[in-house]
C-alpha positions in Angstrom: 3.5 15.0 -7.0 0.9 14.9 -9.5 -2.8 15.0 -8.5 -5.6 13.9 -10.5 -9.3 14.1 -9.4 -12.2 11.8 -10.4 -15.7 12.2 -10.0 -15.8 9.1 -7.7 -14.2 5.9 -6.2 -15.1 3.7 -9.5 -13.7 6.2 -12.2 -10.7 7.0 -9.4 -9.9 3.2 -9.7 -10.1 2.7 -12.9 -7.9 5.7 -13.5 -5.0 4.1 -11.3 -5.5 0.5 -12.3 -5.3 1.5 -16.0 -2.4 4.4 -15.5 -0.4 1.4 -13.6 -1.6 -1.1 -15.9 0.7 1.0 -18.8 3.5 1.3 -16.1 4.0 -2.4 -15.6 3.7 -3.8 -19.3 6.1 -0.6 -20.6 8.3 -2.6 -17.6 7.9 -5.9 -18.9 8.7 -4.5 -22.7 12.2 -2.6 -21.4 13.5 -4.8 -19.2 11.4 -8.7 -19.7 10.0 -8.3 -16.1 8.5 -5.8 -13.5 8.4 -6.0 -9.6 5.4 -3.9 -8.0 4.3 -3.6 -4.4 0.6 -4.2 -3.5 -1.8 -2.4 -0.7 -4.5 -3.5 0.9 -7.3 -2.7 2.7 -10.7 -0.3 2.0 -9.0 2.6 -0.2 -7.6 -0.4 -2.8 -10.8 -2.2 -3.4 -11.9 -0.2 -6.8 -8.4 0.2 -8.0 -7.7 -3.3 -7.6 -11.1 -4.7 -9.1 -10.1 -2.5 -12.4 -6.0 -3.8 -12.5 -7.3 -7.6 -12.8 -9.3 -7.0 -15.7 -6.3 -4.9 -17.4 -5.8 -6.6 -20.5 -1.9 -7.9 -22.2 -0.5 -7.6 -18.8 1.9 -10.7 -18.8 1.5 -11.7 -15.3 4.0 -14.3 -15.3 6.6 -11.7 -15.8 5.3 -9.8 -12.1 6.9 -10.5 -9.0 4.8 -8.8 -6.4 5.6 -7.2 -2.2 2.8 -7.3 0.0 3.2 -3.8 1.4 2.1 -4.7 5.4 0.4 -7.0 7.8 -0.8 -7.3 11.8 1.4 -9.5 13.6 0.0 -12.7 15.3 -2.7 -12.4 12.0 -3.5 -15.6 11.0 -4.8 -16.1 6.9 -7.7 -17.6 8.0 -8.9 -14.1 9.8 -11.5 -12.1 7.9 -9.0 -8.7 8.6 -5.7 -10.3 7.5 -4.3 -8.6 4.7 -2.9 -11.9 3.3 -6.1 -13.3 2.6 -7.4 -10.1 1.6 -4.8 -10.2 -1.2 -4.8 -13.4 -2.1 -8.8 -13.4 -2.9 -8.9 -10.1 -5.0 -5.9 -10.4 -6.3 -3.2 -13.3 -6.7 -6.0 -15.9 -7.1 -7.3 -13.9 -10.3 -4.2 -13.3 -11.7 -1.0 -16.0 -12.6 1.4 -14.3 -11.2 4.9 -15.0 -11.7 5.8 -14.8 -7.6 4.3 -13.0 -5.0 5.8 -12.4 -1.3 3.3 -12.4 1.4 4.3 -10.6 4.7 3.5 -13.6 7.4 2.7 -11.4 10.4 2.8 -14.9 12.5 6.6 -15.0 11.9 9.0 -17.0 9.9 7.1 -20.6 8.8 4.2 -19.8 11.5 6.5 -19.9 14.1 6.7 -16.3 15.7 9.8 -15.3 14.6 8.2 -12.1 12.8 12.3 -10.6 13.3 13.2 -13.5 10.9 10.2 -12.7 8.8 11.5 -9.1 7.9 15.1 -10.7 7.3 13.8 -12.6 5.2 11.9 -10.1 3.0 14.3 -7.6 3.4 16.9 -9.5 1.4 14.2 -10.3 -1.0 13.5 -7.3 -2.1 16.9 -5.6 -1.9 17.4 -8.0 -4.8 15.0 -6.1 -6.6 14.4 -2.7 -8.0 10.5 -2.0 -7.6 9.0 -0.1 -11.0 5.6 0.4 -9.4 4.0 0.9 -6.3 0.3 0.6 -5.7 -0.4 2.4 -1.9 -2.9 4.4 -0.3 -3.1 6.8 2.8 -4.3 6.7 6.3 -6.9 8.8 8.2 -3.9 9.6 10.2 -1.5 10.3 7.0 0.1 7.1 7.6 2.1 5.5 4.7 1.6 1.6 4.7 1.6 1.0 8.8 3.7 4.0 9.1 2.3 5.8 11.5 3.0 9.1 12.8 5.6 10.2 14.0 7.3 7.9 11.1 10.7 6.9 10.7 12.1 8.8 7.6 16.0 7.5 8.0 15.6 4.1 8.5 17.1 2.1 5.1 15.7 -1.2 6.4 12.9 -2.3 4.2 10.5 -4.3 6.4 9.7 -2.9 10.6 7.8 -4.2 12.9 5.4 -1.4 14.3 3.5 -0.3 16.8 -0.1 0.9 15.7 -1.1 4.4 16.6 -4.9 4.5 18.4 -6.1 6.1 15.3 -4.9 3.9 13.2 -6.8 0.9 14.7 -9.8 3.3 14.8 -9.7 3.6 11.0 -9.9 -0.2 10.5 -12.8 -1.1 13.1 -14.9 1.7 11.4 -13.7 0.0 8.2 -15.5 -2.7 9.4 -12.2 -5.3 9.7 -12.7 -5.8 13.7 -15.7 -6.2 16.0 -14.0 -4.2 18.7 -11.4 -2.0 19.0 -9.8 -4.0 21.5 -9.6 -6.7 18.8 -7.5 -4.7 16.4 -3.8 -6.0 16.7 -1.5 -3.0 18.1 1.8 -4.3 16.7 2.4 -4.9 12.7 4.8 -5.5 9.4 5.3 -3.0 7.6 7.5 -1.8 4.6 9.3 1.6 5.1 9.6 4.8 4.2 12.5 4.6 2.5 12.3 1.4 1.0 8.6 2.8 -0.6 10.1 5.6 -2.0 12.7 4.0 -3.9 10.2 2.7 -6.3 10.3 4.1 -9.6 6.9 5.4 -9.8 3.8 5.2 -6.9 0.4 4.5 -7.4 -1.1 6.4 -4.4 -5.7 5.8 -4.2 -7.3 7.3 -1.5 -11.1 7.3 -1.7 -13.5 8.7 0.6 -14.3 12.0 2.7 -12.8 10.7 5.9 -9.7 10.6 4.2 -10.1 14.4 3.1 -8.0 15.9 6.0 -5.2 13.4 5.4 -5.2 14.6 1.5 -4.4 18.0 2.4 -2.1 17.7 5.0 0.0 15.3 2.0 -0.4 17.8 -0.7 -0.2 21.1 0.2 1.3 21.0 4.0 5.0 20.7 5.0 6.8 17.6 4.3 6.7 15.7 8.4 7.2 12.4 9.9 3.7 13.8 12.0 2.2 13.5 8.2 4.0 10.5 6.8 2.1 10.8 3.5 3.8 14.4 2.8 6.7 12.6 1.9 5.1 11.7 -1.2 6.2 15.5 -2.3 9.6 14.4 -2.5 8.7 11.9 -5.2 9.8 12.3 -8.9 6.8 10.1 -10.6 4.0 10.3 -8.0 0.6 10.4 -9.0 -2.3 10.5 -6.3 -5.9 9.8 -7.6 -8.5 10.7 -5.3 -12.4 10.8 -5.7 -14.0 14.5 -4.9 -14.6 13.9 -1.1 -11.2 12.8 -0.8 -10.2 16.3 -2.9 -12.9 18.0 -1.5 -10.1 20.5 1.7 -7.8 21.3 -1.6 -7.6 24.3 -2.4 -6.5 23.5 -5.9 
């Protein structure tokens, strides 16, 4: 794991979004394509902001993974992470194909089971060269919350939502209530994260600062799910000084 400090969210964004930026255009020139996985939520807006204005990306060469999303979310809802990435990111770029996570099930119709089936065999058809993620409050990795499942090879889960987790995104300012925060969600795993050939990981802001050094310099645990990211060959966190502000490096 490789750790690099900014001296606040903007610069931290631009960092990633031009670091990944090289990542997915030295993909395109290898292999004539690249696959990336896309986060959402408060920790993503800089970073994202910077990757649409990256310059000789060839877009139509990307096929994107939508990391996680609330079940029984529909796109219309201010919080759903479908809309959130659509705006701020597919609709600015032309994308070559991008596969939403439909938290309402397969076609709208509640089958969210069928919906992992069906991403799961997407994107075992794929081997991912970037992935753009971020950490919890709690140390969760996309909706894994603690205690995480390290062993599972499947790559989408449905999940239950941890009380702190919900927390996080009603002081984010997603919810009105915290009774309106969904307890169940999609969300990619463990495993199938860390297969990617290099991560991305952004995580702005002094709430997060507790997180940060349980990830970096604590022992690797599903109570952490972040620390796995120690394990990772071509890992690179970016975080603004709050976030780095409990390292003691």
């Amino acid at each position: 794991m490789k750790v690099l400090v900014s001296s606040n969210k903007d610069a931290m964004g631009r960092q990633a979004a031009a670091d990944g930026a090289t990542l997915i255009r030295e993909a395109i020139d290898k292999q004539g394509k690249a696959t990336i996985i896309v986060a959402t939520g408060a920790s993503q807006f800089e970073m994202l902001s910077a990757l649409i204005e990256e310059a000789d990306i060839d877009w139509s060469k990307v096929t994107g993974f939508h990391l996680d999303e609330y079940t029984g979310m529909p796109i219309s809802h201010p919080a759903s992470f479908r809309k959130y990435l659509k705006e701020r990111f597919v609709d600015k770029i032309s994308i070559g194909k991008f596969n939403y996570v439909n938290g309402e099930g397969l076609d709208g119709n509640g089958d969210v089971a069928a919906e992992c089936e069906r991403l799961d065999k997407l994107i075992s058809e794929q081997t991912v060269d970037v992935a753009f993620v971020g950490i919890g409050e709690n140390g969760h990795l996309a909706f894994n919350d603690p205690p995480a499942d390290f062993e599972t090879e499947k790559p989408y889960l449905i999940v239950d939502l941890d009380d702190a987790c919900r927390k996080q995104q009603l002081g984010e300012g997603w919810f009105p209530t915290f009774e309106g925060v969904p307890s169940r969600a999609v969300s990619m795993s463990i495993r199938q994260i860390m297969k990617s050939k290099h991560i991305v990981c952004t995580v702005p802001d002094e709430r997060k600062a507790k997180a940060v050094q349980k990830t970096v310099e604590g022992p690797i645990s599903n109570e952490v799910p972040a620390s796995i990211l120690q394990q990772h060959p071509a890992m690179i966190l970016y975080l603004d000084e709050p976030a780095a502000s409990l390292l003691k490096k």
